[in-house]
N, CA, C and O atoms as a DFTB+ gen file, in Angstrom:
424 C
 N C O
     1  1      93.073     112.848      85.400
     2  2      93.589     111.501      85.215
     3  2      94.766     111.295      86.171
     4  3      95.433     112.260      86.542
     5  1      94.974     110.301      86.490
     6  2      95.668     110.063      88.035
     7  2      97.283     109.518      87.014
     8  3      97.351     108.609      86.187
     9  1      98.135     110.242      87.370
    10  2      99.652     109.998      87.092
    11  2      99.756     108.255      86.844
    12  3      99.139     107.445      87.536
    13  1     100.504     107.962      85.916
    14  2     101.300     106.718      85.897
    15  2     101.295     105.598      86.937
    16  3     100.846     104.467      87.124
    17  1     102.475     107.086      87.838
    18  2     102.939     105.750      88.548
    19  2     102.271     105.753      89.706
    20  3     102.528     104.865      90.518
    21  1     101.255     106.780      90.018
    22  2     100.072     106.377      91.011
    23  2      99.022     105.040      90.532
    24  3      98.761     104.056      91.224
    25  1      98.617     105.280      89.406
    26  2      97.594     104.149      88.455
    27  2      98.042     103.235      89.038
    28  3      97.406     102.385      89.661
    29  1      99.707     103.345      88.835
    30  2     100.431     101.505      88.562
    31  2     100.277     100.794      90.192
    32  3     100.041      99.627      90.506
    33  1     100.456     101.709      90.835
    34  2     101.071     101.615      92.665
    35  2      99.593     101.078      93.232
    36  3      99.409     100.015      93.825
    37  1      98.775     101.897      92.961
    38  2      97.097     101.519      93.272
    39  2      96.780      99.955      92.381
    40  3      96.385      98.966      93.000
    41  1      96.918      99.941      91.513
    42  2      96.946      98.403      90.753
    43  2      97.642      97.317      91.513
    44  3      97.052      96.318      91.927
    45  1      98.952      97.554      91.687
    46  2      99.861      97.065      92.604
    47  2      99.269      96.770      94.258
    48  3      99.470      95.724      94.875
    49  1      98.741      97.593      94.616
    50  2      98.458      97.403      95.931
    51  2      97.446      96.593      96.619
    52  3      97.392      96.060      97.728
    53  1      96.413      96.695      95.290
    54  2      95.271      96.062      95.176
    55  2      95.260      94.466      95.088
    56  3      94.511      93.643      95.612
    57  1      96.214      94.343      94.350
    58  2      96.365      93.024      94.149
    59  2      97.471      92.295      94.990
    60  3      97.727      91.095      94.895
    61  1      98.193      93.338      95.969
    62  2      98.999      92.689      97.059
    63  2      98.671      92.447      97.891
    64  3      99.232      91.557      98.530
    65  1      97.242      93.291      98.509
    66  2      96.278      93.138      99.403
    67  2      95.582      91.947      99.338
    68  3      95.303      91.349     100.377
    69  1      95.260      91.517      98.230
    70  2      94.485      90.282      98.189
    71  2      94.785      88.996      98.207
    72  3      94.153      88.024      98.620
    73  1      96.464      89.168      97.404
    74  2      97.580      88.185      97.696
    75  2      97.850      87.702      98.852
    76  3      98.050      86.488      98.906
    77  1      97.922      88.405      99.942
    78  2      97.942      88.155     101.362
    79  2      97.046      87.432     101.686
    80  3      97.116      86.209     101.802
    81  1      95.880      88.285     101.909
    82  2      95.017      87.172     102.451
    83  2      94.413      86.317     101.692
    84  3      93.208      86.116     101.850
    85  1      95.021      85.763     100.883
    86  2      94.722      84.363     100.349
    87  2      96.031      83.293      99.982
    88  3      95.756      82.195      99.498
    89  1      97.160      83.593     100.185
    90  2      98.037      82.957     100.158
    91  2      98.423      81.765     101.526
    92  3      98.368      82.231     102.664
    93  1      98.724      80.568     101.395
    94  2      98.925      80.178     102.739
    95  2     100.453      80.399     103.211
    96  3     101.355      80.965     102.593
    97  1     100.482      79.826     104.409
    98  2     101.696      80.031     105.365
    99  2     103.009      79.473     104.093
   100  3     103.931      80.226     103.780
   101  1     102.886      78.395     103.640
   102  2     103.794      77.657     102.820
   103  2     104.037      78.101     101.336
   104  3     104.963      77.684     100.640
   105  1     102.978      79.100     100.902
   106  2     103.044      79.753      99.544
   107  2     104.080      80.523     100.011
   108  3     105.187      80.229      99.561
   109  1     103.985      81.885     101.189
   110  2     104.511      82.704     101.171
   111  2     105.883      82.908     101.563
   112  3     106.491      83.948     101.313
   113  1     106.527      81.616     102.366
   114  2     107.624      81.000     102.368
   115  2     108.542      80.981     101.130
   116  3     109.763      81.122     101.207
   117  1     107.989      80.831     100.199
   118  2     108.450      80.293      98.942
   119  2     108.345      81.540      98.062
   120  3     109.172      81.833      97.198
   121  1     107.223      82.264      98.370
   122  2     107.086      83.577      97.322
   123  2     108.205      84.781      97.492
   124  3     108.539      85.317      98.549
   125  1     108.828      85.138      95.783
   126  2     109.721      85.723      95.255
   127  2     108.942      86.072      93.985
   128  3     108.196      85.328      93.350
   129  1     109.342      87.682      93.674
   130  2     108.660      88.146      92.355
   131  2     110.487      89.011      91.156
   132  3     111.704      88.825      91.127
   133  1     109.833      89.570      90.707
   134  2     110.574      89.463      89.289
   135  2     109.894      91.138      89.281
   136  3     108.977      91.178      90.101
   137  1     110.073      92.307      88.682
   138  2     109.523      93.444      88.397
   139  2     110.530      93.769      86.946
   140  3     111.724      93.925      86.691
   141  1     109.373      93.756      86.304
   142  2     109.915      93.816      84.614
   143  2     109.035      95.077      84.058
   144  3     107.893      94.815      83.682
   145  1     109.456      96.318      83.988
   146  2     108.740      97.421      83.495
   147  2     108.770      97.207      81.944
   148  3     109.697      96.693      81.317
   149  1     107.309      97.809      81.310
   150  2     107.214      97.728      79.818
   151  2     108.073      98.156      79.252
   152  3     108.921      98.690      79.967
   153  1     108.280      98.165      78.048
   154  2     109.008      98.410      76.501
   155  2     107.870      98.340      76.094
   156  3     106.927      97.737      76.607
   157  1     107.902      99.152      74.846
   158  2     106.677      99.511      73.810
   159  2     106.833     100.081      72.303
   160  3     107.436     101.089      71.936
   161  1     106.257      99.328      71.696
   162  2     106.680     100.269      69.936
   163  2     105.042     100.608      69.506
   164  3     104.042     100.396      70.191
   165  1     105.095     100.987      68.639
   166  2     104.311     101.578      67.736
   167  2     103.139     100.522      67.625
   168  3     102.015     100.511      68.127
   169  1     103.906      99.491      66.653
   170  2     102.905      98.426      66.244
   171  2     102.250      97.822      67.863
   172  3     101.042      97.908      68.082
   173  1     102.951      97.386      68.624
   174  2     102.457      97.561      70.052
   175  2     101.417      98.208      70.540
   176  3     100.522      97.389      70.750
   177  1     101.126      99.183      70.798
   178  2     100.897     100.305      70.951
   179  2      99.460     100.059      70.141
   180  3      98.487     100.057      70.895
   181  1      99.228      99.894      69.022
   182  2      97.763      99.829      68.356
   183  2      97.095      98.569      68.572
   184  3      95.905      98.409      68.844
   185  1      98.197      97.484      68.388
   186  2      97.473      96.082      69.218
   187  2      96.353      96.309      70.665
   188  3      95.139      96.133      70.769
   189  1      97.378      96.763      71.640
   190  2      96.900      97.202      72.409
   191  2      95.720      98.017      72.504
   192  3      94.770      97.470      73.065
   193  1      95.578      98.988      72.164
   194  2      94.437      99.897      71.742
   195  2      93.136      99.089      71.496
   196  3      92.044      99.154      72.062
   197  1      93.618      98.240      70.391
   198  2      92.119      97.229      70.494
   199  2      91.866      96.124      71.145
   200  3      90.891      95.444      70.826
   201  1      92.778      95.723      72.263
   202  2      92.478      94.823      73.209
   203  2      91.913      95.580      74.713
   204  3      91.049      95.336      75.555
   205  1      92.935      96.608      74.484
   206  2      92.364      97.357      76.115
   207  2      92.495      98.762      76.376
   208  3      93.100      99.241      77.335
   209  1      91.778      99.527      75.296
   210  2      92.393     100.824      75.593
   211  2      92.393     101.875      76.607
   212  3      93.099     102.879      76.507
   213  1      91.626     101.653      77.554
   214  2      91.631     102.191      78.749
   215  2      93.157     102.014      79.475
   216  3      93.802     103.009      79.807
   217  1      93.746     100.387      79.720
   218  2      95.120     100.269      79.691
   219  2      96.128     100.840      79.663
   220  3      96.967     101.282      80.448
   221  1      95.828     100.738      77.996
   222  2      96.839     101.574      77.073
   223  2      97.083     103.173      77.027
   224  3      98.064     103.782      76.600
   225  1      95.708     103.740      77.684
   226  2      96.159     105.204      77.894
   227  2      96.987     105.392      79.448
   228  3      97.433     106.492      79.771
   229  1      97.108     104.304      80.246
   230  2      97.970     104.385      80.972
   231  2      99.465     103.656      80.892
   232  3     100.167     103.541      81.897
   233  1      99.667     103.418      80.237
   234  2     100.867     102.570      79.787
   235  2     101.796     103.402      78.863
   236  3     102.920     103.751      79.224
   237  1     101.218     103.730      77.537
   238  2     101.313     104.470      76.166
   239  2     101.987     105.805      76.735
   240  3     101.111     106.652      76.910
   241  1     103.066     106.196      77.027
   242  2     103.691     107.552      77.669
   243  2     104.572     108.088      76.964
   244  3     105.570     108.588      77.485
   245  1     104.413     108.086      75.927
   246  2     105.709     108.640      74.779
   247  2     106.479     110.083      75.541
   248  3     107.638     110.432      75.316
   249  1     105.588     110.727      76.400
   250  2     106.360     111.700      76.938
   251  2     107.305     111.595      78.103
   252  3     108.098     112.435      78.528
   253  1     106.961     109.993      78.661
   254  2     108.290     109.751      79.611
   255  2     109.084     108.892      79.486
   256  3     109.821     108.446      80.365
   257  1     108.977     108.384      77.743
   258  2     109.805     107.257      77.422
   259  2     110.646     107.330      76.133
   260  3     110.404     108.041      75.158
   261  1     111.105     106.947      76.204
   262  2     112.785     107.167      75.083
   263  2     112.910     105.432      74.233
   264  3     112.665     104.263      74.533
   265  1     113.430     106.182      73.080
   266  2     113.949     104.893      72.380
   267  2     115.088     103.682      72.828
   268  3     116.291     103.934      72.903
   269  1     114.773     102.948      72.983
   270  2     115.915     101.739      73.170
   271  2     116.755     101.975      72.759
   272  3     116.454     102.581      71.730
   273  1     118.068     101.902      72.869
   274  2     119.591     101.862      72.134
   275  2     119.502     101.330      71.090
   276  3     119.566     101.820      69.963
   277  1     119.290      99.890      71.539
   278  2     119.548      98.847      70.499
   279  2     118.440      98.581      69.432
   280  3     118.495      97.960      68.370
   281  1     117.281      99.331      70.125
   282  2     116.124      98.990      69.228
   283  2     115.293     100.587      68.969
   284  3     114.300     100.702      69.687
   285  1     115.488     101.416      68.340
   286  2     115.176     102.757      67.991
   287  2     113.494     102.964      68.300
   288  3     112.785     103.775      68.897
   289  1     113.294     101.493      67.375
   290  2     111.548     101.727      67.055
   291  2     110.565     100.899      68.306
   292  3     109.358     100.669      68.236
   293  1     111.479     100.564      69.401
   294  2     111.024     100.450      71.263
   295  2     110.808     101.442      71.663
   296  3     111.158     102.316      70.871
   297  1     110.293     101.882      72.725
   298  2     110.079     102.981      73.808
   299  2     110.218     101.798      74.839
   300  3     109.844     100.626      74.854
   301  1     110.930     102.628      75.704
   302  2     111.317     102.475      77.203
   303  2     111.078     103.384      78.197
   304  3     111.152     104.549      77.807
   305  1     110.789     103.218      79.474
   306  2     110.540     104.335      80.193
   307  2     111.781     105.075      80.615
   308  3     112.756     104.432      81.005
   309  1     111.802     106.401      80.559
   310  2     113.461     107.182      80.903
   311  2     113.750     106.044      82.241
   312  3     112.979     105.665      83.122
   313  1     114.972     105.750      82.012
   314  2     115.551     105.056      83.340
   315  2     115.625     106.140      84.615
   316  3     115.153     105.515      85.565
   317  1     115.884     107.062      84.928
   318  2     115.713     107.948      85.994
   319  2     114.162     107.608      86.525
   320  3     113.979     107.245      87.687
   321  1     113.222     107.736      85.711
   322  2     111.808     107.603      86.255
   323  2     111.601     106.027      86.448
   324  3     110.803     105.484      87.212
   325  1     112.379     105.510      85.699
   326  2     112.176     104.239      85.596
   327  2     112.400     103.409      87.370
   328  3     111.791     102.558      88.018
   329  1     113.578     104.237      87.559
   330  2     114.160     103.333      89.089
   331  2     113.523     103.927      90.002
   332  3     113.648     103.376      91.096
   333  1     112.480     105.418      89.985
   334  2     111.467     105.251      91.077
   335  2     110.273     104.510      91.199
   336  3     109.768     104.048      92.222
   337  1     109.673     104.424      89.396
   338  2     109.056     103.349      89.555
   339  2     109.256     102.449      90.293
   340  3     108.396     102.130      91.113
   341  1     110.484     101.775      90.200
   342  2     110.487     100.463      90.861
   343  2     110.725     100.671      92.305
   344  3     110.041     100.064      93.129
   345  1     111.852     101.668      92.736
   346  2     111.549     101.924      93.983
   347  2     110.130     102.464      94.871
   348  3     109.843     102.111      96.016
   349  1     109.584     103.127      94.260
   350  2     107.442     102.947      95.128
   351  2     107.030     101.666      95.093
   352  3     106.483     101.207      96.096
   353  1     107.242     100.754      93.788
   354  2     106.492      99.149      94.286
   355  2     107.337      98.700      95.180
   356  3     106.987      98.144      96.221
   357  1     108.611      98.927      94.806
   358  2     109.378      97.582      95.940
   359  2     108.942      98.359      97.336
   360  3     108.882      97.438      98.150
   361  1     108.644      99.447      97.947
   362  2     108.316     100.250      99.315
   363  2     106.956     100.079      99.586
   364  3     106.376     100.256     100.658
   365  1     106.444      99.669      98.368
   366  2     104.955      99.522      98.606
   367  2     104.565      97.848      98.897
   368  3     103.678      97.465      99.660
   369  1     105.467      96.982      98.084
   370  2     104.979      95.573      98.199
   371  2     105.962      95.100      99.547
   372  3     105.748      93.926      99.850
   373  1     106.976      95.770     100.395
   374  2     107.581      95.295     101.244
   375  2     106.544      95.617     102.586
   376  3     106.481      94.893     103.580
   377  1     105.807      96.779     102.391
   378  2     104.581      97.195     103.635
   379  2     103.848      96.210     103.455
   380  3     103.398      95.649     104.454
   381  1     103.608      95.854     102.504
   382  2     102.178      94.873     102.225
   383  2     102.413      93.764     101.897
   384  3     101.324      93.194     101.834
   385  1     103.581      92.760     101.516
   386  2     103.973      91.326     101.253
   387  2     105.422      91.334     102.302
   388  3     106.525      90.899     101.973
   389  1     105.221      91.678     103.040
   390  2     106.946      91.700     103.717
   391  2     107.966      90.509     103.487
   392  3     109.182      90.607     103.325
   393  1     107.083      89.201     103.514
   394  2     107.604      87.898     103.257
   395  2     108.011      87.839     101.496
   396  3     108.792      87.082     100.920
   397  1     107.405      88.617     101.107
   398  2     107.737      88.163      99.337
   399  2     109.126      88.982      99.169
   400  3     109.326      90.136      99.546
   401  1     109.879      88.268      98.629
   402  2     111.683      88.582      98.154
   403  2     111.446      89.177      96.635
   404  3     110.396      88.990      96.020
   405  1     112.546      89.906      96.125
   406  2     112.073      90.367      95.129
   407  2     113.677      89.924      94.152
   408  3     114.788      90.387      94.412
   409  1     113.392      89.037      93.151
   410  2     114.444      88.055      92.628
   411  2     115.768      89.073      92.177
   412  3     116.937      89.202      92.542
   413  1     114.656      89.857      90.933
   414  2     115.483      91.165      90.776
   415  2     114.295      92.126      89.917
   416  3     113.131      91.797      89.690
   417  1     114.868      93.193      89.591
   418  2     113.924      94.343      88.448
   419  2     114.542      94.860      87.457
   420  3     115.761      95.010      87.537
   421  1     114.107      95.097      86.747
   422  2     114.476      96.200      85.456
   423  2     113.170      96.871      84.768
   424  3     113.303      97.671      83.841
């Protein structure tokens, strides 16, 4: 089974690839994205399961994610793993959307 944040990066890429060539000159002017990594609880977590569980066995990582501060019964991804996550998309969508700005992430 292919790691996380390979799954996510290949998902990602796929759909940046296609973004391109179908976006026009004046979309991409204007295009800016947002990168918002999951949070996840329990009850979550089984919803999911019966909407998409193929998904969900890539998402569902209790072994690289920690409880929220503020919210015990959240999972979050460890922030250390968390900011390479975001650093491979943002390196990956700047090769492949160079024009798209990225607003901010968490």
């Amino acid at each position: 089974m292919l790691s996380l944040a390979i799954a996510l990066l290949i998902a990602a890429a796929l759909s940046l690839i296609l973004m391109n060539f179908t976006l026009s000159s004046a979309v991409k002017r204007q295009l800016k994205c947002e990168i918002i990594m999951l949070t996840h609880s329990v009850d979550l977590h089984n919803i999911n399961m019966n909407w998409n569980p193929r998904g969900e066995e890539l998402l569902w990582r209790p072994d690289i994610m920690a409880p929220k501060r503020d919210k015990p019964d959240v999972l979050s991804y460890d922030y250390r793993l968390k900011g390479g996550f975001i650093n491979d998309f943002i390196s990956t969508m700047k090769r492949m959307l160079p024009y798209c700005e990225v607003r901010y992430a968490f």
